[in-house]
VOPAGU-2260 file (C-alpha; in pm, 1 decimal, decimal comma):
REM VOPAGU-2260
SITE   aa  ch    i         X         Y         Z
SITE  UNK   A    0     994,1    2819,8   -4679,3
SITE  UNK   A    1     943,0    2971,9   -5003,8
SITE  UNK   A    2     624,1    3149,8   -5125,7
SITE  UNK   A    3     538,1    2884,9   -5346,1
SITE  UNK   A    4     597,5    2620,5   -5086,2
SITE  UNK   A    5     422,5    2811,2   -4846,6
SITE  UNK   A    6     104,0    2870,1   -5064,3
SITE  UNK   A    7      82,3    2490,5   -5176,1
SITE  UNK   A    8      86,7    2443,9   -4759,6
SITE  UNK   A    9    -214,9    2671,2   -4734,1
SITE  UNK   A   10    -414,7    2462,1   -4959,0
SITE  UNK   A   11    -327,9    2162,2   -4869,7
SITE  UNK   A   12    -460,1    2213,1   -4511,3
SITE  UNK   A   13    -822,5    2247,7   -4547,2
SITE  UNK   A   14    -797,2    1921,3   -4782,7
SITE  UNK   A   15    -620,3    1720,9   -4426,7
SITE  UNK   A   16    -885,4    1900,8   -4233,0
SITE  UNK   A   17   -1177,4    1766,9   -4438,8
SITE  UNK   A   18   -1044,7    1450,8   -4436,7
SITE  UNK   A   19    -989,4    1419,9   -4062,2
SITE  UNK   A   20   -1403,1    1402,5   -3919,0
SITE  UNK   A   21   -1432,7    1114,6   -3707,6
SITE  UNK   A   22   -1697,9     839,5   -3787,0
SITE  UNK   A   23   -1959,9     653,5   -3644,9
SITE  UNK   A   24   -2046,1     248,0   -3737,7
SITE  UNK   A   25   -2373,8     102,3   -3684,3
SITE  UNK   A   26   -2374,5    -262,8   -3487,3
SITE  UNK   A   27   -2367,9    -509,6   -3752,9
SITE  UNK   A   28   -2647,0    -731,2   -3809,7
SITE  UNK   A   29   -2627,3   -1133,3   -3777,4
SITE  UNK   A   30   -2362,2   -1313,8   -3917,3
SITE  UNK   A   31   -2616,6   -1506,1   -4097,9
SITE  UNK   A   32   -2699,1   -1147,1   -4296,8
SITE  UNK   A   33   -2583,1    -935,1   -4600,6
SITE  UNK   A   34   -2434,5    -670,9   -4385,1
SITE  UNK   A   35   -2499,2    -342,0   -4627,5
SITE  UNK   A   36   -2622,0    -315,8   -4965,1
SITE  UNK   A   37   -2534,8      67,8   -5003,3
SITE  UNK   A   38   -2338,3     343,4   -4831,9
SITE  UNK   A   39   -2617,1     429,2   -4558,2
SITE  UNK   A   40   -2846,8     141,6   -4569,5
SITE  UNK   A   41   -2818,2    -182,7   -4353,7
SITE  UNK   A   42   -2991,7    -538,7   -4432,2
SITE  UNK   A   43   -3206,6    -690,0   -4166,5
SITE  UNK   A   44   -3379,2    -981,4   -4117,5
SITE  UNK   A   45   -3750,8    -955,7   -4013,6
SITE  UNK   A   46   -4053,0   -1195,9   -3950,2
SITE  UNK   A   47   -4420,7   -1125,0   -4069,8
SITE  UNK   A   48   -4721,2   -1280,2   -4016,1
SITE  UNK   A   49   -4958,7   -1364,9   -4342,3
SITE  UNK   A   50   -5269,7   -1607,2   -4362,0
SITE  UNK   A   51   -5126,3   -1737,1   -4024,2
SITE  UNK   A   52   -4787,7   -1823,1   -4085,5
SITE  UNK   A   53   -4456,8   -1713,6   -4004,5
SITE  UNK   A   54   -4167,9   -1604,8   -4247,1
SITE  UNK   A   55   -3828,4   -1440,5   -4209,8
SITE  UNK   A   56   -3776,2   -1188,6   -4482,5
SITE  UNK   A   57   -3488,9    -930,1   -4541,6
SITE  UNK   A   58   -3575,7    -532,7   -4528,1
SITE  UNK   A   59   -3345,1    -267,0   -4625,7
SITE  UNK   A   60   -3278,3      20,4   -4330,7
SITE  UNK   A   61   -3114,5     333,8   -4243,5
SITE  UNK   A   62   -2794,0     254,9   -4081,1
SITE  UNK   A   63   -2849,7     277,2   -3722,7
SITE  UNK   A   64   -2704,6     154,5   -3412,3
SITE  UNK   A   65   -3053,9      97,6   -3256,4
SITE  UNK   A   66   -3052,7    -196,3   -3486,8
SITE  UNK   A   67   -3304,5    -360,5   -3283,6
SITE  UNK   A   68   -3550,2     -55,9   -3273,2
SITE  UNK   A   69   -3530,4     -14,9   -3672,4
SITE  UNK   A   70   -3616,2    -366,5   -3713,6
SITE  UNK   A   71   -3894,0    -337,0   -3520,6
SITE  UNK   A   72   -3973,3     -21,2   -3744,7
SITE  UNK   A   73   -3935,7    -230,9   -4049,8
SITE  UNK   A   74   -4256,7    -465,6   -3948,5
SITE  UNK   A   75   -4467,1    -104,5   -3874,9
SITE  UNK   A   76   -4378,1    -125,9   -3499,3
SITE  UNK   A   77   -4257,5     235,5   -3340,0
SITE  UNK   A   78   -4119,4      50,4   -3015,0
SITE  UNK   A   79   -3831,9     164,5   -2830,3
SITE  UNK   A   80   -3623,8    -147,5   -2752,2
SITE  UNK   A   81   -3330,8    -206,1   -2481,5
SITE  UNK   A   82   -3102,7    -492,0   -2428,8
SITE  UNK   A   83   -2947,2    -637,4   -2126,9
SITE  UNK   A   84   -2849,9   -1012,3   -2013,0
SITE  UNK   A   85   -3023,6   -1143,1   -2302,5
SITE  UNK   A   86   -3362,5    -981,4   -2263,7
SITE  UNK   A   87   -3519,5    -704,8   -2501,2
SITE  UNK   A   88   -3756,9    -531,7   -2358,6
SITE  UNK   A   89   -3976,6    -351,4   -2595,3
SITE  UNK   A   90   -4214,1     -41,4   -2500,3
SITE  UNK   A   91   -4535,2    -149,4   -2738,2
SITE  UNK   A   92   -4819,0     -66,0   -2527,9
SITE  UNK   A   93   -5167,2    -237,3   -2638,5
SITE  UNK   A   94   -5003,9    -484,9   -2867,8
SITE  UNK   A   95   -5165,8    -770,1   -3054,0
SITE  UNK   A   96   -5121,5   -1130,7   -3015,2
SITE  UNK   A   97   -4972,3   -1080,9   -3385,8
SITE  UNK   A   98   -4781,8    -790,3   -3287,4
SITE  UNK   A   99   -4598,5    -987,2   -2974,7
SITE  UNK   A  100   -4495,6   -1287,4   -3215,4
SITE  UNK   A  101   -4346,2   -1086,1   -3478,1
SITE  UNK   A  102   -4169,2    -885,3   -3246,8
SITE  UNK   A  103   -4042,0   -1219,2   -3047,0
SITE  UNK   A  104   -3905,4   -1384,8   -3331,2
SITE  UNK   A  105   -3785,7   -1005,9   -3500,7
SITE  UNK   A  106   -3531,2    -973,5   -3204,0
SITE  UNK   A  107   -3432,7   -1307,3   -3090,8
SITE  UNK   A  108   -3304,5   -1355,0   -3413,8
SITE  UNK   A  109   -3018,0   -1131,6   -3290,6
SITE  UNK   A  110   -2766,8   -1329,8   -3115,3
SITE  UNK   A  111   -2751,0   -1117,5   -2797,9
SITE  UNK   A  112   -3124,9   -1191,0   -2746,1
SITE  UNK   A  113   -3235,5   -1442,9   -2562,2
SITE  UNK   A  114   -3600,8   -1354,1   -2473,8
SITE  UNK   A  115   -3868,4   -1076,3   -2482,8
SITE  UNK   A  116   -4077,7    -859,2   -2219,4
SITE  UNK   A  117   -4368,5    -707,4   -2354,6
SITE  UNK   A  118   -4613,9    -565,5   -2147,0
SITE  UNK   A  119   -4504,0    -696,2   -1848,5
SITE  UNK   A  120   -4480,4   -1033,5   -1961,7
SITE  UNK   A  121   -4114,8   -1215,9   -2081,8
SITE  UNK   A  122   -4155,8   -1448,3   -2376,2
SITE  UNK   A  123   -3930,8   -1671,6   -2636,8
SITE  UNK   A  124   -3989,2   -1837,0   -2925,4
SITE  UNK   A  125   -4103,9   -2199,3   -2778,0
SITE  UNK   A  126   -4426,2   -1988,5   -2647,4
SITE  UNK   A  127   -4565,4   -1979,6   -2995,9
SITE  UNK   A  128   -4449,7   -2357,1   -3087,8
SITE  UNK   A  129   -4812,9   -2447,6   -3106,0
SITE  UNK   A  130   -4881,8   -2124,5   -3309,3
SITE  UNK   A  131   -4629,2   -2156,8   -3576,6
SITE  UNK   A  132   -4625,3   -2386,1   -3898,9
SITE  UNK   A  133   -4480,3   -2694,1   -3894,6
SITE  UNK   A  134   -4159,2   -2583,8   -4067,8
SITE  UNK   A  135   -4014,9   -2282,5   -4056,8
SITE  UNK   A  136   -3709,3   -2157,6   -4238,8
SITE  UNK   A  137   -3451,6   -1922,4   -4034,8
SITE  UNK   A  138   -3179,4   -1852,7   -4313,9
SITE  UNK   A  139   -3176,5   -1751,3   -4563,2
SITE  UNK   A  140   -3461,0   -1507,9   -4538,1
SITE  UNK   A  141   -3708,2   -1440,7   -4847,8
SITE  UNK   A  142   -3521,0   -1193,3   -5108,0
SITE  UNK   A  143   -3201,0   -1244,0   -4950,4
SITE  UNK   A  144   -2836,8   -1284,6   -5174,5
SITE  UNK   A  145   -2624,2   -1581,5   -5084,6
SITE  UNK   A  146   -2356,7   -1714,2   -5213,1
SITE  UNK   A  147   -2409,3   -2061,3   -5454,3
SITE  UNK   A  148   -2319,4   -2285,7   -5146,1
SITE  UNK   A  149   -2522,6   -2195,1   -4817,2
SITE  UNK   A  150   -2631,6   -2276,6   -4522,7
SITE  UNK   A  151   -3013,5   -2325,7   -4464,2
SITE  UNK   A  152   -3136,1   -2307,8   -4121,1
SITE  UNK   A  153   -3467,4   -2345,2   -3927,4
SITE  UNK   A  154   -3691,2   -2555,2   -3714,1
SITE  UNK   A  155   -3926,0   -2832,8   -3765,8
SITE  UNK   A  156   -4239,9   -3050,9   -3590,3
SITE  UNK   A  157   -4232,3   -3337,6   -3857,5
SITE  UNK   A  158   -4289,9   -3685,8   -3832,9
SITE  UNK   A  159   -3946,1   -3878,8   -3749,9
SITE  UNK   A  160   -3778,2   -3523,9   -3761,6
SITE  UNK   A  161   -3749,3   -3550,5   -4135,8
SITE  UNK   A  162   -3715,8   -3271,2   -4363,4
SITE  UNK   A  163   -3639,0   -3260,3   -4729,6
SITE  UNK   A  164   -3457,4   -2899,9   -4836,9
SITE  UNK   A  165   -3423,1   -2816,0   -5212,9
SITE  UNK   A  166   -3324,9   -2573,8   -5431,8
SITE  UNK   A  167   -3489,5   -2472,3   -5778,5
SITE  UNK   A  168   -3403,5   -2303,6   -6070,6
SITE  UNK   A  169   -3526,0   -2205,9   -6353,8
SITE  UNK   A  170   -3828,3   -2393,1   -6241,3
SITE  UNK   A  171   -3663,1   -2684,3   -6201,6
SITE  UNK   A  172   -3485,4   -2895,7   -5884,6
SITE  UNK   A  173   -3132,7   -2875,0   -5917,2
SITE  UNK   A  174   -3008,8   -2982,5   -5527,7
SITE  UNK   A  175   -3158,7   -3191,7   -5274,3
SITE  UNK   A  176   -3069,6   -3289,4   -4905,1
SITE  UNK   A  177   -3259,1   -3456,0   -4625,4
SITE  UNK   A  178   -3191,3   -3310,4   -4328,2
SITE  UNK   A  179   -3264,6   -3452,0   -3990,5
SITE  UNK   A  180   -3415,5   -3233,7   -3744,4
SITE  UNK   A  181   -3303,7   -3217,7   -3356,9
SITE  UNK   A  182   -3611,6   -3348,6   -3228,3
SITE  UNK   A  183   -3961,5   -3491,4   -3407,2
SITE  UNK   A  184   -4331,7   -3404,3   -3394,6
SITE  UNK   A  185   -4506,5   -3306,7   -3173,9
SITE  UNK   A  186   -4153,0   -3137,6   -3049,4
SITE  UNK   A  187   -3989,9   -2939,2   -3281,1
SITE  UNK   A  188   -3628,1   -2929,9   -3337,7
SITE  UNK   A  189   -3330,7   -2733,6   -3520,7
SITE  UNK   A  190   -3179,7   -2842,3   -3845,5
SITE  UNK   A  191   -2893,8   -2708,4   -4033,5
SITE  UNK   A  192   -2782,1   -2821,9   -4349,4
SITE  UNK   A  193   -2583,4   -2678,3   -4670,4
SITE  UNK   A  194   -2698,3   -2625,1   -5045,3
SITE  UNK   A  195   -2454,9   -2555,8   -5376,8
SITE  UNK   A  196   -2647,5   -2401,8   -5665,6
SITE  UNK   A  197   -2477,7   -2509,1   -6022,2
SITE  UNK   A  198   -2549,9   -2123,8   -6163,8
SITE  UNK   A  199   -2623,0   -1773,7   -6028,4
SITE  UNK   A  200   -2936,3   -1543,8   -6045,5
SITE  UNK   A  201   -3278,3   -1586,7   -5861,5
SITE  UNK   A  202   -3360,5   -1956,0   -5711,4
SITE  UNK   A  203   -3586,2   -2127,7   -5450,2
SITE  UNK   A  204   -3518,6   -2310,9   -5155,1
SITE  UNK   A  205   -3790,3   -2553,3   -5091,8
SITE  UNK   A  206   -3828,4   -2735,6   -4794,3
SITE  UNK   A  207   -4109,4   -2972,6   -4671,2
SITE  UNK   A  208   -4210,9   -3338,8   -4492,3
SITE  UNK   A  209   -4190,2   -3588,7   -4685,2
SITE  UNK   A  210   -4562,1   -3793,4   -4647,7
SITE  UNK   A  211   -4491,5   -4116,5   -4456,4
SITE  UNK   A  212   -4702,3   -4294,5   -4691,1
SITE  UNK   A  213   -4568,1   -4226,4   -5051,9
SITE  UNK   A  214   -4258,0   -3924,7   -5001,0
SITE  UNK   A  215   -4511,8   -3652,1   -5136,2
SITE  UNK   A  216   -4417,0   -3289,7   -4971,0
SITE  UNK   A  217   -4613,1   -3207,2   -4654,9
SITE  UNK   A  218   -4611,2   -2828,4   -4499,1
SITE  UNK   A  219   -4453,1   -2694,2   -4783,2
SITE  UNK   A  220   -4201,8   -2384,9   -4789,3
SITE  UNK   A  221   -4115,2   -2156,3   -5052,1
SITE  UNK   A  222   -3841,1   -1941,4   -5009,2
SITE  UNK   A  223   -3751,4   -1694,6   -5264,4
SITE  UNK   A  224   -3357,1   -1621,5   -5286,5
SITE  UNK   A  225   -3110,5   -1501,7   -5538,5
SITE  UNK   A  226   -2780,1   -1646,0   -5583,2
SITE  UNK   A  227   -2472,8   -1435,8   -5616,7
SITE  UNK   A  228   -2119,8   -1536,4   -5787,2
């Protein structure tokens, strides 16, 4: 090798070097989620109490593997959180009545959860059936991007299982479905159904009972979203 060959070698191995570290990937979140938003920050999908009812919203996190620990983190809740054969079973000593539901419906959201101990006792989501409002909306979260057709997701204790789901913008309707939950009041049942927004940018998904006497909305939700091309 010649010296100029043999210099150009010389540099060119602390470049290979530097490029060589090995790397680590956090779990990724539910399917049903934006899975990063930046280079070290993950999007997770929490639930939070206000005025007595429920909502899933999404929160921005440090990349982690301990996905279900830093969603816990997200909602104020330093827990330390392990998973096996479905059940999470969260270290939160002297927790609230609020503390346990938002933590229950926090991790079971995660498909490899199933139920949750706390405390010594094991509980999933039907526990607080007669705690939550009549409809509540799974996917997509408050303040998360979707693309302009989507699924929206959630349960429901309505008369004849009916719910109406709708989309605004600019103020204004521009979709509507009726949806027929898995089961009617006083169960409550699943429903799934799919949205297409005409136009991008920030919109509302709306869904409600519609009043057996004259179709007016009953147990309103308001779900702010943004749509993305």
């Amino acid at each position: 090798m010649n010296r100029r060959a043999f210099a150009c070698a010389l540099i060119a191995l602390p470049l290979a070097a530097a490029g060589c570290g090995g790397s680590s990937s956090s779990q990724p979140p539910p399917a049903t989620l934006p899975t990063t938003t930046a280079a070290k920050l993950m999007v997770l999908t929490v639930y939070r109490l206000s005025d007595g009812n429920l909502s899933a919203e999404t929160v921005e996190v440090p990349a982690t593997q301990a996905v279900a620990g830093a969603a816990l983190k997200a909602l104020g809740l330093d827990a330390t959180v392990t998973i096996s054969d479905g059940t999470a079973t969260v270290d939160l000593p002297g927790a609230t009545d609020e503390q346990i539901e938002e933590a229950v419906f926090t991790l079971t959201h995660f498909p490899t959860v199933q139920r949750v101990a706390i405390g010594g006792k094991t509980y999933t989501r039907s526990d607080f059936d007669g705690r939550v409002q009549p409809i509540l909306v799974d996917t997509p979260a408050a303040h998360a991007r979707v693309a302009k057709t989507f699924h929206v997701g959630g349960t429901a204790s309505v008369f004849e299982a009916t719910v109406v789901v709708e989309l605004e913008q600019g103020g204004k309707p521009v979709a509507h479905v009726t949806a027929t939950a898995s089961e009617g009041a006083p169960g409550r049942g699943s429903f799934d159904t799919t949205l297409t927004a005409p136009g991008t940018g920030p919109a509302t998904v709306v869904a409600y009972a519609p009043s057996a006497e004259d179709g007016s909305p009953q147990h309103e939700v308001r779900v702010p979203i943004v749509i993305t091309p």
